[in-house]
C-alpha positions as CSV (number, residue, x, y, z in Angstrom):
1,X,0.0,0.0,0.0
2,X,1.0,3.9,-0.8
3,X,-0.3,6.4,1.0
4,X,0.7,9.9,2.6
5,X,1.5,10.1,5.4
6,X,3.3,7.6,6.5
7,X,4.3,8.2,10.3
8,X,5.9,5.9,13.0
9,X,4.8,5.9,16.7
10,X,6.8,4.2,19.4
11,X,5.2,3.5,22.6
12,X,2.2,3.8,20.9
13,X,0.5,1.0,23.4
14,X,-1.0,3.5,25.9
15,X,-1.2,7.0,27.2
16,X,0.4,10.0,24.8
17,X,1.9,7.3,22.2
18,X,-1.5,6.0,21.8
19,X,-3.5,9.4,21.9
20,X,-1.0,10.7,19.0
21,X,-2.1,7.1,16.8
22,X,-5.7,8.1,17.4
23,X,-5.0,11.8,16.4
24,X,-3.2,11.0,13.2
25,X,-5.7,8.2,12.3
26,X,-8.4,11.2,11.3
27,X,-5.8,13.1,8.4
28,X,-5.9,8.9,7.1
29,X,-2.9,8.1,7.9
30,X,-0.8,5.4,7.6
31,X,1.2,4.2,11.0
32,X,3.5,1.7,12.1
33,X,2.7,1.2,15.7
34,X,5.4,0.3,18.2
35,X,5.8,-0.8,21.3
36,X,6.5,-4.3,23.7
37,X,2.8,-5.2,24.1
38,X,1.1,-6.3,21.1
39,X,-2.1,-7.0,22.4
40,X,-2.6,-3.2,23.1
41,X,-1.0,-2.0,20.1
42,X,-3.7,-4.3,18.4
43,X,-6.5,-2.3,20.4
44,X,-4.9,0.8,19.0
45,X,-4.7,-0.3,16.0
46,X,-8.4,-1.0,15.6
47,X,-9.3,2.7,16.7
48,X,-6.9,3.8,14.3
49,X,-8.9,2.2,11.4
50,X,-11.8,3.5,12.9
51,X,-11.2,7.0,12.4
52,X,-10.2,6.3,8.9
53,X,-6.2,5.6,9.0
54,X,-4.5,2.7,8.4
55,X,-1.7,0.8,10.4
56,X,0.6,-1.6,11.0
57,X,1.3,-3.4,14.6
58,X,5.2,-4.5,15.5
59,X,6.1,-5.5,18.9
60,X,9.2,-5.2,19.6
61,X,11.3,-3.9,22.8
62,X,13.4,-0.4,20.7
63,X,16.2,-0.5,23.1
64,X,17.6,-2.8,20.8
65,X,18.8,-1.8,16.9
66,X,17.4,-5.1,15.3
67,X,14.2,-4.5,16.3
68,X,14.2,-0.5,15.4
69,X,15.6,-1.0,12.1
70,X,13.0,-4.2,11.7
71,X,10.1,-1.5,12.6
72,X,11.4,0.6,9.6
73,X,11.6,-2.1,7.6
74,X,8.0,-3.1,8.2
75,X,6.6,0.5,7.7
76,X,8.4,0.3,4.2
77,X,7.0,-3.3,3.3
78,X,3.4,-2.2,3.8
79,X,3.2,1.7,3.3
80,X,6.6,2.1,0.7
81,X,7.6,5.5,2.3
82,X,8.4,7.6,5.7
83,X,7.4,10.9,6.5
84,X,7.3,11.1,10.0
85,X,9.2,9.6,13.1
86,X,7.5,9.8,16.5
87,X,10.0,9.2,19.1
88,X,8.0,8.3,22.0
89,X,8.4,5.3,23.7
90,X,10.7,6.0,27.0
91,X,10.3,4.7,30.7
92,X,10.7,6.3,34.3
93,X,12.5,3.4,35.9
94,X,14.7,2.9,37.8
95,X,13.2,5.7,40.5
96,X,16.2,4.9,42.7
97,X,19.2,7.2,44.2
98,X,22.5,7.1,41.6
99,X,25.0,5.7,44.3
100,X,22.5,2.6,45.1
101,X,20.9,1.9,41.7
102,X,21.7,-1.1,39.4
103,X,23.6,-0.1,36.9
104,X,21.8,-2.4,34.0
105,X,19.0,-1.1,35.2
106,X,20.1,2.7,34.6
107,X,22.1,1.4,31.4
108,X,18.7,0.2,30.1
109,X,16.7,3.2,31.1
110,X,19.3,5.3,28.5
111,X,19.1,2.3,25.9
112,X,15.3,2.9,25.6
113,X,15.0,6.7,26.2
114,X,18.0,8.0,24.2
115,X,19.4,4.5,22.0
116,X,15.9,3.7,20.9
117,X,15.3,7.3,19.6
118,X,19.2,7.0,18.1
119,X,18.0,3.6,16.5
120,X,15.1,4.7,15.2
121,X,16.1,8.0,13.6
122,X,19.0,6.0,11.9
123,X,17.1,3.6,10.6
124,X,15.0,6.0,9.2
125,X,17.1,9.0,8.2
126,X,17.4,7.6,4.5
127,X,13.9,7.3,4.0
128,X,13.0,10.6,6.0
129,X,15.2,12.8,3.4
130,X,13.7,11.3,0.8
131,X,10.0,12.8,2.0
132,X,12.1,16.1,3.5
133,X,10.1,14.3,6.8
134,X,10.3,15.5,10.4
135,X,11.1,13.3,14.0
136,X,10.0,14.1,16.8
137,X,11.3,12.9,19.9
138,X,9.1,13.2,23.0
139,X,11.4,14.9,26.0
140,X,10.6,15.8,29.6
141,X,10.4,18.7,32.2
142,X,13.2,16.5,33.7
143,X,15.8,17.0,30.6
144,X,16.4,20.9,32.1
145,X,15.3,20.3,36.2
146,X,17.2,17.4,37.7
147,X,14.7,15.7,40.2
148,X,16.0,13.0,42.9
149,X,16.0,9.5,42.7
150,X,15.1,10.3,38.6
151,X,19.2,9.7,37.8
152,X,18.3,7.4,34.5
153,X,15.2,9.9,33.0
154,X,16.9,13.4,33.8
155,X,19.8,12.5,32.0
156,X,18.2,10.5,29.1
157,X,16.0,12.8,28.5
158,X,18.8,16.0,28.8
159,X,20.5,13.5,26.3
160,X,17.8,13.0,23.9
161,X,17.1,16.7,23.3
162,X,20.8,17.5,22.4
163,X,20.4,14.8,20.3
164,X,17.4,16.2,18.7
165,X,19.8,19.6,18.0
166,X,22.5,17.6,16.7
167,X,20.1,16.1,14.2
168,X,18.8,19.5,12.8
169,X,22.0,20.5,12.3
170,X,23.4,17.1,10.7
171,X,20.2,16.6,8.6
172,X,19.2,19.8,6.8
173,X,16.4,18.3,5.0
174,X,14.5,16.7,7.9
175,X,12.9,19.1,10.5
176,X,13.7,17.6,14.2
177,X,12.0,18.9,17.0
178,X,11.9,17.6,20.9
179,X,9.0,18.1,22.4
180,X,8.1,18.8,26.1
181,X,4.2,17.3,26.7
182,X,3.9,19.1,30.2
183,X,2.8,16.6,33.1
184,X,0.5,14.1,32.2
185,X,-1.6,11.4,33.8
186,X,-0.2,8.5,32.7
187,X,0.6,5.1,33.9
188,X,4.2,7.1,34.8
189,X,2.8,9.5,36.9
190,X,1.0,6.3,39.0
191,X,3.7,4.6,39.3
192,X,6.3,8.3,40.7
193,X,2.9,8.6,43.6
194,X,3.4,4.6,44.4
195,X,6.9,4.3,44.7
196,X,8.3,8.5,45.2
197,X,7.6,8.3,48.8
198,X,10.0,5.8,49.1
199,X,12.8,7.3,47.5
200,X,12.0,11.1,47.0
201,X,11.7,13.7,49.7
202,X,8.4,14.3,51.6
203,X,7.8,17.5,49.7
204,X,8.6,16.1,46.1
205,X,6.4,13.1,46.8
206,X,3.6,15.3,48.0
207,X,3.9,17.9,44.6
208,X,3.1,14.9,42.7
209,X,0.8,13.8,44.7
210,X,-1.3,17.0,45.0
211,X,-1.4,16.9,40.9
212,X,-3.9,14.1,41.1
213,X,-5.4,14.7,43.8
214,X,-6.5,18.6,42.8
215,X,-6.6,17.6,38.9
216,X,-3.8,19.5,37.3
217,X,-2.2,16.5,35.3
218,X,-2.8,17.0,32.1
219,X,-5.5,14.6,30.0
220,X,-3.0,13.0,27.2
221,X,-4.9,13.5,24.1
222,X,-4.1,17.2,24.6
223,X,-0.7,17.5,24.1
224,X,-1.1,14.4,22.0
225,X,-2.9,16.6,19.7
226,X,-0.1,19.0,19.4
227,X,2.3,16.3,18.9
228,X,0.3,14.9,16.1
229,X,0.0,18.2,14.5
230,X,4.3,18.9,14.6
231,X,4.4,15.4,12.9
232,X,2.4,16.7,10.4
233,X,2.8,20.2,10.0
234,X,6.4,21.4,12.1
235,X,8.0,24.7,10.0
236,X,11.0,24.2,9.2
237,X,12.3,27.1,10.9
238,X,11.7,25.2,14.0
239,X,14.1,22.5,13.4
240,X,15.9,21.7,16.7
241,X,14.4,23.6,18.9
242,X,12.9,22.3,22.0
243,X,9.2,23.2,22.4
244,X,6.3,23.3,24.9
245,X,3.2,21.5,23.9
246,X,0.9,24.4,24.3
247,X,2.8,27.0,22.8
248,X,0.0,28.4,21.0
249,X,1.6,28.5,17.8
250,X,1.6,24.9,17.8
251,X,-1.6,24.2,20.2
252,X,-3.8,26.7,18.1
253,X,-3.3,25.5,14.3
254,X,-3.1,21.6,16.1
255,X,-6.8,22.3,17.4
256,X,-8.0,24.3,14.0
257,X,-6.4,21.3,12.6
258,X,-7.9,18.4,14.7
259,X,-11.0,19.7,16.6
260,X,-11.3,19.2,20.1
């Protein structure tokens, strides 16, 4: 099948990743849909067709390169082009202080945050300049504010947006843009209230804490929305820069664009 767009979602399973899939579906487009649990990608993948896109389920664990460059391969099989790369798969864990943590676990907290997004773009670079197509990779509050017990994320993530300006300035003819999607209620948020008391200080613990319980995390459709619409739409002139979410030149043409 050929068809425009053609866009790739990691962690596209649940909470932003799968918001973004849903969002794209209504333009018709055509995704590959990433992420370690296949059953939920499937359950994506049926809204997706709902709304009138088409897409393509591959499970597959993107801390490793075989299975990134086997994701681009796939997309090509079944769509024949790229024009978009969604970086957004990444993990929280481990939430533990750096002089008692794992190391393998911390090592594979960077392979999926910042080698998965390496992997990906790589793999996909080729293709990408081809369609003059855009990544965006999905960063955090925590790449600029270093937060306690978060050794793994806050560096990953400070990682992955310097990546993001290294690419805009290595590859002219794709737009790459890191994103910051504000706080959101996802699965990560559950899991910093269940296990930040343990590790965090009283008063971080009870910030997060307070965010659900006096409703300021964000639903993630909405900055889903805007995500979608950089995938799409991103100005060049953008290229490498690290936004927010609801910045309203990107929040107001991704609403005109999408609806609510």
């Amino acid at each position: 099948m050929s068809c425009v767009p053609v866009i790739i979602v990691t962690g596209a399973s649940r909470g932003i990743g799968s918001e973004i899939a849903r969002w794209l579906a209504k333009t018709g487009a055509c995704l590959t849909l990433v992420a370690r649990s296949e059953t939920s990608l499937n359950e994506v993948a049926k809204d997706v067709k709902n709304l009138g896109g088409n897409a393509v389920v591959v499970g597959a664990d993107i801390a490793g390169r075989d299975a990134c460059f086997y994701a681009v391969r796939e997309t090509l099989k079944h769509f024949g082009s790229i024009d978009g790369l969604i970086n957004n798969a990444g993990i929280l864990d481990p939430i533990i202080p750096i002089a008692d943590v794992n190391p393998n676990a911390w090592t594979y907290n960077v392979e999926v945050n910042l080698f998965g997004a390496f992997y990906m773009a790589q793999a996909a670079i080729p293709e990408l300049r081809k369609t003059k197509g855009r990544i965006i990779n999905i960063s955090s509050d925590a790449a600029e504010e270093p937060i306690e017990a978060w050794g793994a994320y806050c560096v990953s993530k400070a990682a992955l947006t310097q990546f993001t300006r290294v690419l805009a300035v290595e590859e002219l003819s794709i737009t790459s843009i890191s994103v910051r999607p504000g706080v959101v209620d996802t699965q990560m948020q559950a899991q910093i209230r269940k296990q930040g008391s343990m590790v965090m200080s009283q008063e971080k613990a009870a910030f997060f804490q307070r965010l659900k319980d006096e409703g300021k995390l964000m639903p993630p459709h909405i900055p889903a929305r805007s995500i979608a619409w950089l995938a799409l739409k991103a100005p060049k002139e953008m290229s490498g820069e690290f936004v927010e979410y609801d910045t309203p030149e990107i929040s107001e043409p991704a609403l005109e664009l999408f609806g609510e």
